[in-house]
MIVOLUM-765966 format. One line per 3 residues: their letters; for each residue x, y, z of N, C-alpha, C, O. Coordinates in steps of 0.001 Angstrom, whole numbers, plus 500000, padded with zeros to 6 digits. Layout:
a) X/Y/Z/X/Y/Z/X/Y/Z/X/Y/Z  ...
//
This chain:
xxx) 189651/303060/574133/189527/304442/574528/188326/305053/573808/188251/304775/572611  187456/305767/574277/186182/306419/573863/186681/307483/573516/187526/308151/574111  186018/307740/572235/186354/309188/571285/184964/309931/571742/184059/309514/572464
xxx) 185102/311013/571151/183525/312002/571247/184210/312524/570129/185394/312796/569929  182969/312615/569305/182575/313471/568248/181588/314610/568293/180440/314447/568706  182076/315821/567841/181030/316908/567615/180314/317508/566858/180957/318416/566330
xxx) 179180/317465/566486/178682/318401/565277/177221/318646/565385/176349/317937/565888  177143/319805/564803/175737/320826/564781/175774/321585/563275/176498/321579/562279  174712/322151/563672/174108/322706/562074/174365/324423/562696/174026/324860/563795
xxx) 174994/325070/561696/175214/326306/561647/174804/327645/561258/175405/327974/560235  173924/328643/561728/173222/329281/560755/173835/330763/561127/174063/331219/562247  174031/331372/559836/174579/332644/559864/172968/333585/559116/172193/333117/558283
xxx) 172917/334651/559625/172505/335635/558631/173232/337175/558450/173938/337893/559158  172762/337238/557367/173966/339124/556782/173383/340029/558117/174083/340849/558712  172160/339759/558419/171795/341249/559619/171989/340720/560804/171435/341413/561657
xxx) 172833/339282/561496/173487/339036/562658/174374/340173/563292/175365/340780/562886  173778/340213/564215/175080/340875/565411/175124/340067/566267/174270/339280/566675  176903/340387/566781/177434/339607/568226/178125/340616/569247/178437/341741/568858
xxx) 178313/340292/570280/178608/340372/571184/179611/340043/571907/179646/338814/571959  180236/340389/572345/181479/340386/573556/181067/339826/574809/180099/340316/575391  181881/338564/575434/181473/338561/576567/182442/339334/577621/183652/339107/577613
xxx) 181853/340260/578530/182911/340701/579685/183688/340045/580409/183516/338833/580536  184701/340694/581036/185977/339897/581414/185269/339678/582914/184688/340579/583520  185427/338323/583391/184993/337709/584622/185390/338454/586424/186534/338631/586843
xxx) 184349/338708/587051/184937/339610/587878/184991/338269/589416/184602/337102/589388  185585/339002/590527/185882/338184/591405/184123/337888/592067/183811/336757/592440  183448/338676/592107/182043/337793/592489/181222/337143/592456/180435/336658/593269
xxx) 181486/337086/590830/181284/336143/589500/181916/334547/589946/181319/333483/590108  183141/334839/590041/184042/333456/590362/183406/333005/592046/182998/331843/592031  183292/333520/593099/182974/333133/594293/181894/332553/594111/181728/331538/594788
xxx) 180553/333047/592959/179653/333252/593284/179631/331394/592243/179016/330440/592720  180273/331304/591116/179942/330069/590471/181141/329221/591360/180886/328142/590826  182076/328937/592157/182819/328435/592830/181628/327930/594073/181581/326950/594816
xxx) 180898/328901/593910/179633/327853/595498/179206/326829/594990/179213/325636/595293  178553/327867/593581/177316/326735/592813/178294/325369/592305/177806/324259/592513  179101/325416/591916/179635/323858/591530/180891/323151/592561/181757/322364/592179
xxx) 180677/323756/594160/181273/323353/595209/182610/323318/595138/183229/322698/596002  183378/324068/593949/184994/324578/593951/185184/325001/595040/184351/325188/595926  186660/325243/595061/187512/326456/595391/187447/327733/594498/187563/327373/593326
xxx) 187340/328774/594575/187542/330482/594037/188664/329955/593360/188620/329993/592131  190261/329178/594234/191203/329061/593264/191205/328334/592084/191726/328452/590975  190576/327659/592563/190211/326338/591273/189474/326950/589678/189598/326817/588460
xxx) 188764/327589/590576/187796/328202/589304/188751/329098/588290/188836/329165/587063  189445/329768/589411/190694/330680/588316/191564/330451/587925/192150/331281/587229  192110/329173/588179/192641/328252/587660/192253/328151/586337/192867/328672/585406
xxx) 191038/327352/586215/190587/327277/584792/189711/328108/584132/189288/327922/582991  189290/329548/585274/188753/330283/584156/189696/331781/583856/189238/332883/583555  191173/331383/584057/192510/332720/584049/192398/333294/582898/192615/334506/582897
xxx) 192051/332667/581640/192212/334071/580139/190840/334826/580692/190666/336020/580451  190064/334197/581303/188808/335333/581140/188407/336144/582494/187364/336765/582693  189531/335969/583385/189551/337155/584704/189235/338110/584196/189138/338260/582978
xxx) 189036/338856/584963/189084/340759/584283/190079/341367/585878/189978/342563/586152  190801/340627/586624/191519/341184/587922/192657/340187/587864/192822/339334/586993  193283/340380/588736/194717/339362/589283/194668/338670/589922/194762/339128/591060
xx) 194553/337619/589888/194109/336171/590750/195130/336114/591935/194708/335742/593030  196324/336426/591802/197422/336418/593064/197550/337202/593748/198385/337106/594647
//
């Protein structure tokens, strides 16, 4: 069985800011459901914590 391992180098600084990403809207999902030849359901399937609407 093939493992994967991950690692990168990490850099913080004290005057970093971040950001929030917004909650995913339905045109968003249609619109990346073309580009990688899904279903809309599929996509919300696996992208449901980050909807910003009700998938049902």
């Amino acid at each position: 069985m093939a493992r994967r391992i991950g690692f990168g180098w990490y850099f913080s600084h004290p005057d970093s800011k971040y950001f929030a990403v917004a909650q995913i809207q339905r045109d968003q999902v249609e619109d990346y459901a073309l580009r990688k030849g899904m279903t809309p359901a599929e996509v919300e399937r696996w992208l449901a914590p980050n909807l910003g609407y009700d998938a049902d």
